[in-house]
C-alpha positions in Angstrom: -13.9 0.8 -19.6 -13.2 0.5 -16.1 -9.8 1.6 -16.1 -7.8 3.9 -18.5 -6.0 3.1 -21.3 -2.7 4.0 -19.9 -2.9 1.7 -17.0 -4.3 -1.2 -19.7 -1.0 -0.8 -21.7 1.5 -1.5 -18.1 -0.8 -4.5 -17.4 -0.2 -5.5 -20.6 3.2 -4.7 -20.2 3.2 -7.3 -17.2 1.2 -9.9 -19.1 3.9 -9.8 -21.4 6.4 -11.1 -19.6 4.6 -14.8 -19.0 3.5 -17.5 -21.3 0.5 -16.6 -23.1 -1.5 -19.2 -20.9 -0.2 -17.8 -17.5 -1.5 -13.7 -17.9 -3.0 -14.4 -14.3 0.8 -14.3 -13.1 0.2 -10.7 -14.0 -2.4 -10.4 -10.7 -0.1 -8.3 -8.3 1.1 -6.0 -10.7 -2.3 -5.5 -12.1 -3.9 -4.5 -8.9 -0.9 -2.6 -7.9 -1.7 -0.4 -11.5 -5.2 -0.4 -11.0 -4.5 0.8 -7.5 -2.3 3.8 -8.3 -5.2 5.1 -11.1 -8.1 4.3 -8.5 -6.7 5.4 -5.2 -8.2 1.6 -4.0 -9.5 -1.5 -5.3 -13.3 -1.2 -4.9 -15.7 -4.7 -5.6 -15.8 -3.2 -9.2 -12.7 -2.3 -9.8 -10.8 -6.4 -8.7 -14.0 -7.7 -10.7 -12.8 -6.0 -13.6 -9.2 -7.3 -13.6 -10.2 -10.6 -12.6 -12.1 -10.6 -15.9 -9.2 -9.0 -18.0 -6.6 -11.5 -16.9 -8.9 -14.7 -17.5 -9.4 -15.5 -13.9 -12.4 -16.1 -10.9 -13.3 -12.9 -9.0 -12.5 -14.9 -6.0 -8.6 -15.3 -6.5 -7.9 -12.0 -7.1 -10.0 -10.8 -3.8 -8.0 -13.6 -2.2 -4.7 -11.5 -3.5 -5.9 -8.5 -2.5 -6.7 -9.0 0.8 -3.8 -11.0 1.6 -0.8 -8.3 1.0 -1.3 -4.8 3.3 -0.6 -3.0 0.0 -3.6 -3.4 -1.7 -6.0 -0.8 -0.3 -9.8 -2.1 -0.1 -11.3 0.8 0.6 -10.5 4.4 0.0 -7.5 5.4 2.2 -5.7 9.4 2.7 -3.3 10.8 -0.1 -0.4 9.5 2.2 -0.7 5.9 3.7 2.1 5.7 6.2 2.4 2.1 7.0 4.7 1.2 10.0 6.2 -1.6 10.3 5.5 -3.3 14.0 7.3 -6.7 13.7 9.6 -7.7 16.5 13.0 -5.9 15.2 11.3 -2.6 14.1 9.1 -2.5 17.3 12.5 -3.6 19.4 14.1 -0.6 17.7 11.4 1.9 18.8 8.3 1.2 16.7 5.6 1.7 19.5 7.3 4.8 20.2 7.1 6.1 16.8 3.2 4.5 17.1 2.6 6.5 19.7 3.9 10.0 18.1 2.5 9.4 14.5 -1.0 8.6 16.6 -1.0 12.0 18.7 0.3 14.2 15.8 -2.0 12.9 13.4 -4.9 12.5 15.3 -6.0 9.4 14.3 -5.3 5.3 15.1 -4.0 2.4 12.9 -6.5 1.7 10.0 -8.0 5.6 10.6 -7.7 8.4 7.7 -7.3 12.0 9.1 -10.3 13.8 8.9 -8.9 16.2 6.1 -8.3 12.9 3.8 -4.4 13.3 3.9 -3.0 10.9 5.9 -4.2 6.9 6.7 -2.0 5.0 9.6 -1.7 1.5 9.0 0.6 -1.4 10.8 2.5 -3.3 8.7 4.9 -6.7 8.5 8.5 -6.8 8.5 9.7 -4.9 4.9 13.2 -6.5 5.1 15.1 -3.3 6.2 15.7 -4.2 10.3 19.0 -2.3 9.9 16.7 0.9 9.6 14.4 0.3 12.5 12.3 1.7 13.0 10.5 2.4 9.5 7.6 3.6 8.0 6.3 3.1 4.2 4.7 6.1 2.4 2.1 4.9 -0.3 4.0 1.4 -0.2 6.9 3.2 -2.8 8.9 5.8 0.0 10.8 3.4 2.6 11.7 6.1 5.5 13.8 4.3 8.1 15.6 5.6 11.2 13.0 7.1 12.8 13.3 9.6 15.0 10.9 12.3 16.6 12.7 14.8 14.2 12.9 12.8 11.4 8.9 12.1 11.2 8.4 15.9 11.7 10.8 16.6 8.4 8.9 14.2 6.2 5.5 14.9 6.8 6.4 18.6 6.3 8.1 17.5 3.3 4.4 15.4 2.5 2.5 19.5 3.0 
């Protein structure tokens, strides 16, 4: 069984919710499930899901690489994705770039060399009132970033 039984139950869960000839409507939240067990969706583990949900390998790759949540290949234990759109980067988002680059060590799309931290761009999240703003593993919206305020949650991410 490629994935555990607890994750099999929430897609389930989300199957459940659409008619019983629609369970491919189920895709996001399936990889999103798969994602938090595996750390990433590998070849194997989309194949899988494409299979359990009724559907072509092809259009759940197509999902997956289409939304920046998904992770395609393995990524730190915090991916801090900043959002660069025009509002955010307005409000100071190449700045916050910049800082985030230097204190980590590492570039957009890089993982620390420890494992604990990936920096990746993102799109606009729909929160321009708290430009700029980061994402930590695509659940902890951080907004109003300042120099001080990155500082405090990464030591709160030790």
């Amino acid at each position: 069984m490629m994935l555990g039984a607890e994750s099999l139950q929430k897609i389930d869960r989300e199957i459940a919710k659409y008619p019983s000839d629609q369970k491919q409507s189920a895709v996001m939240a399936a990889l999103r499930i798969a994602q938090m067990e595996k750390g990433w969706l590998s070849g194997e583990t989309m194949n899988f899901v494409a299979a359990y949900l009724g559907m072509e390998p092809i259009a759940v790759y197509e999902v997956a690489s289409f939304y920046n949540m998904y992770n395609l290949a393995p990524v730190g234990r915090y991916k801090i994705t900043l959002c660069t759109n025009l509002p955010c980067a307005l409000s100071g988002a190449n700045d916050v770039a910049r800082y985030l680059q230097e204190k980590l060590g590492i570039g957009f799309n890089e993982t620390t060399a420890d494992g604990k931290y990936t920096l990746r761009e993102g799109e606009c999240f729909g929160a321009c009132g708290e430009a700029p703003l980061f994402l930590v593993n695509n659940v902890r919206m951080c907004g109003g970033l300042t120099v001080a305020e990155i500082d405090k949650i990464l030591a709160e991410l030790e």
